[in-house]
Each structure stands twice: as C-alpha cells, then as structure tokens.
N, C-alpha and C positions, 0 to 999 in steps of 0.2 A: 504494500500500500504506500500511496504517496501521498503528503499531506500537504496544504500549502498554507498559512494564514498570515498574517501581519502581528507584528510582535505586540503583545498584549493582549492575542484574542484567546488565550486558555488553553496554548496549545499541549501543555504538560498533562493537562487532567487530561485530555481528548488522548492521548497516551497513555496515559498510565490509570486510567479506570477499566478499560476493556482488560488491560494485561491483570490485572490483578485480579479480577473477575475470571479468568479464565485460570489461571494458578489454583483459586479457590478451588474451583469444579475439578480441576484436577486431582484424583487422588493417591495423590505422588509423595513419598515421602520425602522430608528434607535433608539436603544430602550436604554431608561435609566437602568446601571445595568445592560443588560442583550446584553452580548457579540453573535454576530452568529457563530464566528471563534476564536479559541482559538489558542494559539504559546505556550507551556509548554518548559522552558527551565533553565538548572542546576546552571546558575551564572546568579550576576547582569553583567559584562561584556558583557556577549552573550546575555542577554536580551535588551542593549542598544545598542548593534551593528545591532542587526536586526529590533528594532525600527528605527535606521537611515538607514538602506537600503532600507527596507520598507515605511519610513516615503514621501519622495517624489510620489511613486507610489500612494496612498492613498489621497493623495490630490490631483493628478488629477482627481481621480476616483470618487473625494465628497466623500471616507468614513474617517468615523472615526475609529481612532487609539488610544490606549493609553498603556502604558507600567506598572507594577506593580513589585516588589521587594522591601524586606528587608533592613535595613542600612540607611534609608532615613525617611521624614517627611509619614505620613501617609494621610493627612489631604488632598493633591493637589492630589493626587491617588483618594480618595472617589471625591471629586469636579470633577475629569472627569470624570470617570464611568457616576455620576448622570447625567450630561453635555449630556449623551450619547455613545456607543462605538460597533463601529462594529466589528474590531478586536482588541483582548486581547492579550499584548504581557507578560506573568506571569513566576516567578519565583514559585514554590510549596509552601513552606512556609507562604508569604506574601497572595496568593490568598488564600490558606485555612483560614490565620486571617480573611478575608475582607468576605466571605462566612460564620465564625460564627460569626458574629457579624451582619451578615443578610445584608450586603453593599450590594453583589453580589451573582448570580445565574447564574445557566449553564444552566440551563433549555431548554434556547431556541438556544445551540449550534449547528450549522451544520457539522463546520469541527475542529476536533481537530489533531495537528501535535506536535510529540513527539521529537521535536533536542536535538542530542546528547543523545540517550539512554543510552548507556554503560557507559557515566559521571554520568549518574543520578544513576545509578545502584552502581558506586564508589562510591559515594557519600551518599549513602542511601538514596536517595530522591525515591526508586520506590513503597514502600509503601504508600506516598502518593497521589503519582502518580495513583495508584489505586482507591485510593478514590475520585479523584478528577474526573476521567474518567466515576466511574460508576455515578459521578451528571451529566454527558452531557447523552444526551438521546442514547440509546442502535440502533438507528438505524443511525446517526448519521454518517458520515464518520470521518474517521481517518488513519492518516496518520503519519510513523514513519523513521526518517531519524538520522541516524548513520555513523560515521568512520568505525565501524564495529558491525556486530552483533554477538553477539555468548551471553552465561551467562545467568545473570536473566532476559537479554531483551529477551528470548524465551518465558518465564514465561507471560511476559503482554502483544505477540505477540501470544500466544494460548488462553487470554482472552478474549482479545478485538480485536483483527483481525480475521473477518472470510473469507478464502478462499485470503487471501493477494494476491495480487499480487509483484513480487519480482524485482527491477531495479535496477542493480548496472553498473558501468560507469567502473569498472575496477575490477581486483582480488583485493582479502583483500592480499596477499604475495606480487602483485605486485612493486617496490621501483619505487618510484616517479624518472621521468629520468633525469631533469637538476637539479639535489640535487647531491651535492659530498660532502663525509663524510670522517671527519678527526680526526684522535687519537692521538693528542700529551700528552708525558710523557714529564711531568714536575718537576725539584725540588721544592721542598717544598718555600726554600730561594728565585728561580725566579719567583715566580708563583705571586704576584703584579705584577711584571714588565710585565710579558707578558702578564696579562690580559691589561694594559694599551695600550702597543702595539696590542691588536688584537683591542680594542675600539678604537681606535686613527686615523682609517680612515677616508675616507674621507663619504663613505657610509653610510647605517642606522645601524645599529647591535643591538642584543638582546644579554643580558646575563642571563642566568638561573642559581638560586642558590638554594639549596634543604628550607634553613632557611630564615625568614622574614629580623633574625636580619645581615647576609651574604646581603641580597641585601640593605637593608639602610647602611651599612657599607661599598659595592664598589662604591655604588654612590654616594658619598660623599665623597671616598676617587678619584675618579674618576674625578669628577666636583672641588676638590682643587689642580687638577694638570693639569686644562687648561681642561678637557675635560668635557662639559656640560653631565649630565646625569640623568635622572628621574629614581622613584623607583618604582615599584608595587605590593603589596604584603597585606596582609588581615588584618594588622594590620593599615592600612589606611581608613579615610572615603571614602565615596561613592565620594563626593565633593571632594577629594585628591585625589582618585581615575580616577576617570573621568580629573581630569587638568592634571595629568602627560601624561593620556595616548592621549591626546589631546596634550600637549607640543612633544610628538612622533610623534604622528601622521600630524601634522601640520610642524613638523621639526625646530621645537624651540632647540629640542636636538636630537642629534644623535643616544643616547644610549639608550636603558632600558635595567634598570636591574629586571628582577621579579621572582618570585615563580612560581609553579607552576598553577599558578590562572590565569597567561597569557597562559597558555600551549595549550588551545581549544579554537577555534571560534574566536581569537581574528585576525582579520584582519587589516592589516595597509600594504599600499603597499610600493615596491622595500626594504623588508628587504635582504639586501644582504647576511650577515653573521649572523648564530645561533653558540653561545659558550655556551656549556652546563660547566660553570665553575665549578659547581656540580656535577658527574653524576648522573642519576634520577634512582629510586631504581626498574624500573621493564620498558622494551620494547617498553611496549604501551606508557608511559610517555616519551620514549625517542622518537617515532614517531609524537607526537602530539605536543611537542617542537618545535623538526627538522622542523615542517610544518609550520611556521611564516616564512620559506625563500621559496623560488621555487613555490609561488603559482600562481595560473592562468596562469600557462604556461610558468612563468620567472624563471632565473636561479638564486641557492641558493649553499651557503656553509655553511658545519655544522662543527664546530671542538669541541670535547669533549676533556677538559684535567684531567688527569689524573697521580696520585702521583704513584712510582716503585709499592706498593707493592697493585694498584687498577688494574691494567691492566690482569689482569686472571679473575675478575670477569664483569669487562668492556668488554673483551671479548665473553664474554658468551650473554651478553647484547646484544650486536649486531647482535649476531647468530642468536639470538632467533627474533631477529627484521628485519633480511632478509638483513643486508645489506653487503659490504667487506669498513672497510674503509683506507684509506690511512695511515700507523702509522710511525711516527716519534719521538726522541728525540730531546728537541730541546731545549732553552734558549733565553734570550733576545736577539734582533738585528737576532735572525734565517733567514735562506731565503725564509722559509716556509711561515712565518710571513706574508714579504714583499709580498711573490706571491701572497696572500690571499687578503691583505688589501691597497697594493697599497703604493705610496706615505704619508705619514700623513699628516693629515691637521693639521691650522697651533693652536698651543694651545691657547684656551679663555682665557683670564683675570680672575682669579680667585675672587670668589664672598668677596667683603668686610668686615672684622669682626663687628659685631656691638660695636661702641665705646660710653662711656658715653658723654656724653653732657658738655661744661665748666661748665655752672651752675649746672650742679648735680653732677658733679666731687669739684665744690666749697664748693657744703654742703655737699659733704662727708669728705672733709679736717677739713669742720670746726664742724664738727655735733662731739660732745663731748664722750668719751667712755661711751659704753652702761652700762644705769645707775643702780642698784641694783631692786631686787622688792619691795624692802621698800621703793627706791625713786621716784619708778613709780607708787605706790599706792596712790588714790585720800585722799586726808587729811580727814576724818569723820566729818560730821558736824551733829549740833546741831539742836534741835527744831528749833533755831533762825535764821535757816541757814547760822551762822558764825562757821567757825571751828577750834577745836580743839587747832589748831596752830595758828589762831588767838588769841584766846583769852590767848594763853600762852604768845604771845608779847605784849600785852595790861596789862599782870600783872608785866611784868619784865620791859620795858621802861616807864621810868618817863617823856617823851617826850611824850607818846602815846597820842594822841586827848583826849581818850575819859581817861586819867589819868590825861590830865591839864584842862581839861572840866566837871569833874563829870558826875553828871546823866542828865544835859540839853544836852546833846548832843547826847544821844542815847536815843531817846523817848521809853517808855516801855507803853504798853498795858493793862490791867488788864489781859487780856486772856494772851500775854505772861507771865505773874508775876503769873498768875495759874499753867500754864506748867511747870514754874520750883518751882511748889509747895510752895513757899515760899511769906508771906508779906512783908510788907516795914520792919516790925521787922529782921522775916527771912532773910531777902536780907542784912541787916547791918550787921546782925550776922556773915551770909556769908561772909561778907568784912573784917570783925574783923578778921575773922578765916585765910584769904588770909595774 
C-alpha cells in the first residue's frame, strides 16, 4: 500500500491502528528478538513520537513494543528485544548494528511500514532500507507512507511493492487551508528585535534557523531577555534532546528554536506561529516547516523573514511551493507584528548567572600566584626516603636534630649503610669531606 497525505493529516494513527489490530487477531506468541511488525523511520524524533502515540494503544492490546535508535545506550534496547517485542519501532542505522551483531532478526516479520520515505531518500538512508526489507520475508506485507512520493521512493516502490494499492487524503499541490503565509523584509540592524517581538507572544511559536550554532544563539539570546526558550538541533544529546522538546511540549517554554531536525513528524499541539528566521534552501523544507502550525485541522501562521537582497530568490521559493504569501516591510513595534502575535506576554525573570561561593571566592583571594614548575616539582628523594632538600638543611643548620644528636638519633641499618655503598670508615670520610 501506498499512502500519501500532507504533514499533519494523522498519518501515524492511519498506520499504526490497522497494524496493531491485526497483531491483536493474530494468535502468535511473542517472541524474543524476533519483531512480527516493523515501523522503519528517518530520525530519532519521529521514532519516539510514534512510540508514544502508539505506546498506549499497545498496552491495551497486551503487545509488546519497543523502540530502537542511535545516540543513546545500546544495552536497555538488547534487554527489550530479549524481554520480547511485537512491534519494532527502528531507526536504519541502529537496527542494522543490532542485526550484525546477531541481537535481532526479521525473519519472522509480517508487516513492515516505511514513514517518511522521501526523508529517508534525503537522507540516504534508502540503501539501507533495502537491505533491511529484503531480511523481512518476501511475502510479507508492506506498507509505505509519505508527504509525498515522487524520486528514489519509486525505486523501492517497484521493488518491494507488488500491485500497491495507492490512498492519498489530498493533492500533493494542494496548500493546507487555515495556514497563512507571510514574507517580511527585514533590516539587517532590526532583525533581533523582531525576532523577539514575533516570540514574545502569548502562544506557542517555532523558530527555524538553517545552522545548529543560529538556534543555540537565539535561545539564549531569547530566554536572557525575559523570554523562556529551548533549543533543538543535532549537536545535542538524545537526553537534551528529548527534555527540550518535552519543556515545549509540556509548555514549560513557549518557544523552540530548531534546525531542520524538527522540520518532519514532529508533532506538539496549538503551535500557533512558524518563523522561518532562516529561509530553508529548497520548497519541500519550507513545506515541512510550515507544517508544525495548522495541523489536525487548527489554524497556523507562517512568516519567513527575509534581508533586501533575499527576496527574489524567496520568491521563487514559494512559487515553487504552491503558495501567494502576504509581503511586507516592516521593523520593530510593526502592526503586522501585533496582528500576528497578539498582546505580549509579560517577560520571565531572567535565568541567574552562576556566582562563586564566599568560601571559594576566599581561597581565591588568598590562594598565592601561580607558582613556577620548579616550585611545583616534588623535591627527589633518596634511597632513604628523605630528600634532597632535607638533607641540604641538616648540613647547613647547627640546630638541626640530627646535627646536635649525631648518629643516635637517626638509627642506620647495615642494608641502609650498603645502599649508600659506604662503611663506618666511608660514612666519616663522607662527613670529613661535608
């Protein structure tokens, strides 16, 4: 089967209701290692967003679930497999490790479903996506759902699909209806201010920036000016990853700001506002964006800003992406602004810088300049275990213990008196010569 809809239309339940439903009716035992239904999907994001919309269903039903991807411990992934797993929810990558190294087999799959083909196609994931299809058994059903089809997903849709059946919910041309898109031209000098002003609502909002280091730098610049904001972007752990998008999604914070890593599948409801603070370099990235507002039926606003001399090729962008969008000039306090985003809410308390402690601001007052490497070098010691710079104060102070004490006060050995090679002759000589 081939699926087609437009990002927000529910395509994971339209997948994963029938699969689950048919596992039910199956009365197949659960097997260690050896998944019945397979979820192949292009990010850790999308792979743990459909474990949690699935994960309820799944436990009414008695099955087992469990989720596999990259960037994380490997170890609680094998411990469930072995546990047992009905459905597999895999990133490519992570499952082919777990499969050579003999964890996992497909052997005994019934249904495999392909989300987001044309990501994985960007991505280069469909080479392995072949491999991984031809380990599930060839009679097998399978099942492939997309934003769009067209490219190399024809390729592994004339492989593995015989006689497809084709259901798509809408055109691939046609524009989502309560989505309004907006092009403001911005100065270079305004362009902080109004990104502050368009996150400053009261709603949720997304800001998309082309680089990792662009979105750790507005949210931060963001969230020190009263507006709480999380980041998301690939140079974060899985565990960084997952808390921000959960401080979003929970509405601890208003804003994210991410890459293109949040652009697909990522669902969280009532995003009101999409700002493409970047524009993204090609259509389909600026559709799959756009799609974090106006889903399931709710109404979204997008506005892409853009510097004088971007707007010919932002133009083009849009053509090519089916939509007319509203353009303006505009600067901070605009009324464009206001219409968009409403009243502002009112700014958070700026997070506290970390400050030293008395006591370790005391031993840094008092902690001495940093001392030479000669005087941070441990003094050399002797056979005798005394060193060096001992025994140099023991021949220069006539005070010294063992210089008003003689030899009764430092008992010698015969094995020490061996080590330093010398008899009781030697050893006077020695003192003669000092």
């Amino acid at each position: 089967m081939l699926g087609r809809g437009r990002t927000g239309s529910g395509k994971t339940l339209a997948f994963g209701l029938p699969v689950l439903a048919k596992l039910a009716r199956c009365d197949a035992p659960t097997r260690r290692s050896r998944p019945r239904a397979l979820v192949l999907l292009p990010t850790r994001e999308l792979a743990s967003q459909v474990r949690d919309a699935l994960a309820p269903l799944s436990e009414a039903l008695g099955l087992e679930q469990t989720v596999v991807y990259g960037g994380v411990g490997q170890r609680p992934q094998e411990q469930a497999l072995r546990r047992g797993v009905d459905l597999l929810i895999a990133c490519p990558g992570r499952l082919e490790d777990l499969i050579g190294q003999g964890i996992l087999d497909l052997d005994h799959v019934e249904i495999t479903v392909l989300d987001e083909a044309d990501h994985m196609s960007d991505l280069g994931f469909l080479p392995a996506v072949r491999r991984l299809l031809r380990r599930t058994p060839s009679g097998s059903q399978r099942l492939l759902f997309s934003a769009t089809l067209d490219g190399e997903v024809d390729k592994v849709v004339r492989e593995f699909l015989h006689k497809p059946v084709t259901h798509s919910v809408d055109r691939a041309s046609e524009p989502i209806p309560d989505m309004t898109h907006h092009v403001f031209t911005v100065r270079k000098d305004d362009r902080n201010a109004v990104i502050r002003e368009l996150a400053g609502g009261h709603g949720r909002t997304m800001l998309f920036t082309r680089t990792k280091h662009s979105a750790r730098r507005i949210s931060r610049q963001l969230t020190a000016a009263g507006i709480p904001a999380s980041e998301l972007h690939g140079n974060l752990s899985q565990n960084a990853r997952d808390r921000n998008l959960g401080q979003f999604r929970d509405g601890d914070v208003r804003v994210l700001v991410a890459t293109d890593i949040a652009a697909r599948g990522i669902h969280v409801d009532d995003v009101a506002l999409v700002v493409h603070v970047d524009p993204p370099s090609e259509h389909k990235a600026y559709l799959h964006r756009s799609g974090r507002t106006a889903r399931a039926g709710a109404a979204g606003d997008v506005v892409t800003l853009v510097q004088p001399e971007q707007r010919e090729e932002v133009a083009k962008l849009t053509r090519k992406a089916g939509i007319r969008p509203r353009a303006a000039e505009i600067g901070p306090g605009a009324h464009e602004i206001v219409d968009l985003v409403g009243e502002a809410a009112p700014l958070a308390a700026a997070p506290p810088q970390p400050q030293a402690q008395p006591q370790a601001q005391a031993q840094a007052r008092s902690k001495p300049t940093s001392p030479s490497r000669s005087q941070t070098k441990p003094a050399p010691r002797t056979e005798h275990g005394r060193s060096e710079q001992a025994r140099s104060e023991q021949r220069t102070d006539p005070g010294h213990p063992r210089r008003r004490g003689g030899r009764g006060r430092g008992r010698r050995t015969g094995t020490t008196a061996g080590a330093t090679g010398s008899s009781s002759g030697g050893t006077a000589g020695a003192r003669r010569s000092r």
